[in-house]
Residue, then its C-alpha position, 0 to 999 in steps of 0.5 A: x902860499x901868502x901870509x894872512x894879515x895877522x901873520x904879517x902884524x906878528x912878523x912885524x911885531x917880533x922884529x919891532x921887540x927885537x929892534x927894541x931889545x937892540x936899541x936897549x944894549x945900543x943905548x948901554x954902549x952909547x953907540x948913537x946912530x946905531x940907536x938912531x938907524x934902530x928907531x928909524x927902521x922901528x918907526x916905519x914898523x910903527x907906520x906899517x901897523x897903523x890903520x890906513x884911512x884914505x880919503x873918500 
């Protein structure tokens, strides 16, 4: 059985707050690719939740 479309948007949003929380400790520890790599997987998550408009 799939997903619905608003279960799939709560699955990426809870692995979005999970990267940030992360990113959070990351930035305490100064471990900078660990938040560089951690703000590239939370921008594609960004990218994903977005509306897509194609062209006519």
């Amino acid at each position: 059985m799939s997903e619905t479309d608003r279960q799939y948007e709560g699955r990426l949003i809870d692995e979005y707050m999970t990267l940030k929380d992360i990113r959070d400790i990351a930035n305490k520890e100064n471990a900078v690719e660990t938040v560089k790599m951690i703000e590239k997987k939370m921008q594609i998550i960004k990218l994903k939740l977005q509306p897509t408009e194609l062209p006519d």
